[in-house]
MARTORSE-839288 format. One record per residue (C-alpha): residue in one letter; y, x, z. Coordinates in steps of 0.02 Angstrom, whole numbers, padded with zeros to 5 digits, always signed. Layout:
REM MARTORSE-839288
aYXZ...
***
This chain:
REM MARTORSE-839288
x+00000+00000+00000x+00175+00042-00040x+00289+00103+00094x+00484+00075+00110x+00580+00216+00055x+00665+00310+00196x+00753+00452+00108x+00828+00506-00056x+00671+00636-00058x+00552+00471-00049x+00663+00385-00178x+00661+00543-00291x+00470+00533-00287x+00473+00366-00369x+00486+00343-00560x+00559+00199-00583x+00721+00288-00476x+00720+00428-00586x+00723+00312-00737x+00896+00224-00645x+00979+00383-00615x+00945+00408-00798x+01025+00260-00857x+01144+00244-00719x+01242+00437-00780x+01194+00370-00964x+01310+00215-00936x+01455+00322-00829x+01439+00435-01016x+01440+00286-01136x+01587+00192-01039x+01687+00326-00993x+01681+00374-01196x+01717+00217-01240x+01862+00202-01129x+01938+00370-01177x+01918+00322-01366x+02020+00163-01318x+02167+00262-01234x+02172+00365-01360x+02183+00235-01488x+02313+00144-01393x+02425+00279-01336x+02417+00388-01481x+02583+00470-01544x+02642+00394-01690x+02808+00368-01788x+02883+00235-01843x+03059+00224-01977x+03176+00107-01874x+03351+00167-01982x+03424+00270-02116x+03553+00376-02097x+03696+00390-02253x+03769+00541-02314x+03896+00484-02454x+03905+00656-02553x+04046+00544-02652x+04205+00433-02621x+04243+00455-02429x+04113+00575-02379x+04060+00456-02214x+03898+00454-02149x+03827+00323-02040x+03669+00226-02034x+03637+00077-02127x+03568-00048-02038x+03649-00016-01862x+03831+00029-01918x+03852-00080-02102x+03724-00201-02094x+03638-00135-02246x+03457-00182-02289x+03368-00058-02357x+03203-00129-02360x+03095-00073-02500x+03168+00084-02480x+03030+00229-02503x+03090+00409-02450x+02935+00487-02559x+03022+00378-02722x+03214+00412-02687x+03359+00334-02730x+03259+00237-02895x+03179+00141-02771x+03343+00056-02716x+03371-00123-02814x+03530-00133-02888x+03603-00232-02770x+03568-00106-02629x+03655+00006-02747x+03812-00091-02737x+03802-00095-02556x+03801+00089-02554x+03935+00131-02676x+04051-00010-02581x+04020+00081-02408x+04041+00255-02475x+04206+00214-02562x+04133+00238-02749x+04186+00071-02788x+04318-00073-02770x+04268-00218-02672x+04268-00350-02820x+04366-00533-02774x+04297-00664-02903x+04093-00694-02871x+04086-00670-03076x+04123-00487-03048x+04042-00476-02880x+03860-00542-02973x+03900-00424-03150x+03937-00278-03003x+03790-00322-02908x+03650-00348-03014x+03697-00268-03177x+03747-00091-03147x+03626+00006-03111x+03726+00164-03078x+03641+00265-02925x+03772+00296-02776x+03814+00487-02729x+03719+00481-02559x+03577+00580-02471x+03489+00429-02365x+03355+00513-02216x+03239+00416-02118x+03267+00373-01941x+03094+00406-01841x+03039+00313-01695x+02908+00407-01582x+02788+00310-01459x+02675+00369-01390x+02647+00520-01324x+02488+00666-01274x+02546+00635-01074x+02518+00449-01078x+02347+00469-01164x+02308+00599-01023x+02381+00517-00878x+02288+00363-00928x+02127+00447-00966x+02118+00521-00797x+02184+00367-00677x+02019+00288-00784x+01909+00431-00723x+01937+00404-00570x+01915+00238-00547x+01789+00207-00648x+01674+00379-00549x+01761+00254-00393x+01675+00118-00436x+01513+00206-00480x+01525+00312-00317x+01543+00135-00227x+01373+00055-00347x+01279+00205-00290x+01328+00189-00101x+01288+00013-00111x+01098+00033-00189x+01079+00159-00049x+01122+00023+00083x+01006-00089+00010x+00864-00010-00029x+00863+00131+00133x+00972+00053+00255x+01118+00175+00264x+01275+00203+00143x+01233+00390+00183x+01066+00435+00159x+00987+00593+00210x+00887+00704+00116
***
């Protein structure tokens, strides 16, 4: 007949406890990988284009950036495709802002100005970069998960002791 375990040397002895302290680090592994995959995921530095800064080469030699300080939408705007990528009514925008051209008063000339010259403005536009994110979040996180996580396993260990010997600190 079977006797009750009394110490971790009479649980050692037993297979099936060998076979849970197996599976028991194999779980700490596979959800503490998990997790870290996750905060890295999450917290990973990344940019992101929030603006564009102006620099009119021509007419008043200003820079500023477009959608903060003159309301200008630049969206479609590709940094890789240049200035071609503007429409021409962001090009109108541009040369109005940078002093290349009169402000037009009848909406006849404001539409012929607006969508059917085509003439590129004299400006150097440069992305405005967003970072968030950062390596010390990702590690800060990672580790306040270690240790609860090797908490909480460290407390599901203690308690299996209590339950199966009797003690939350067995001897050897």
């Amino acid at each position: 007949m079977n006797k009750q375990p009394h110490s971790l040397a009479d649980l050692n002895s037993k297979w099936w406890y060998r076979l849970l302290k197996v599976g028991y680090i194999g779980l700490f592994g596979i959800m503490t990988l998990v997790m870290l995959i996750a905060i890295y995921d999450e917290n990973e530095p990344d940019s992101l284009v929030v603006d564009h800064r102006i620099i009119c080469t021509g007419g008043n030699h200003s820079t500023f950036q477009a959608s903060r300080d003159k309301r200008i939408d630049l969206s479609g705007y590709s940094s890789s495709l240049g200035l071609e990528s503007l429409s021409n009514a962001q090009r109108y925008t541009l040369r109005i802002a940078c002093g290349e051209e009169e402000v037009r008063s009848s909406p006849r000339e404001i539409l012929d100005a607006k969508y059917n010259n085509d003439t590129l403005p004299s400006v150097e536009i440069e992305d405005i970069a967003l970072t968030r994110g950062s390596w010390i979040e990702v590690l800060l996180y990672s580790v306040a998960y270690l240790i609860a996580v090797a908490l909480l396993f460290e407390f599901g260990r203690r308690l299996f002791y209590y339950i199966v010997l009797g003690t939350w600190k067995p001897e050897n």
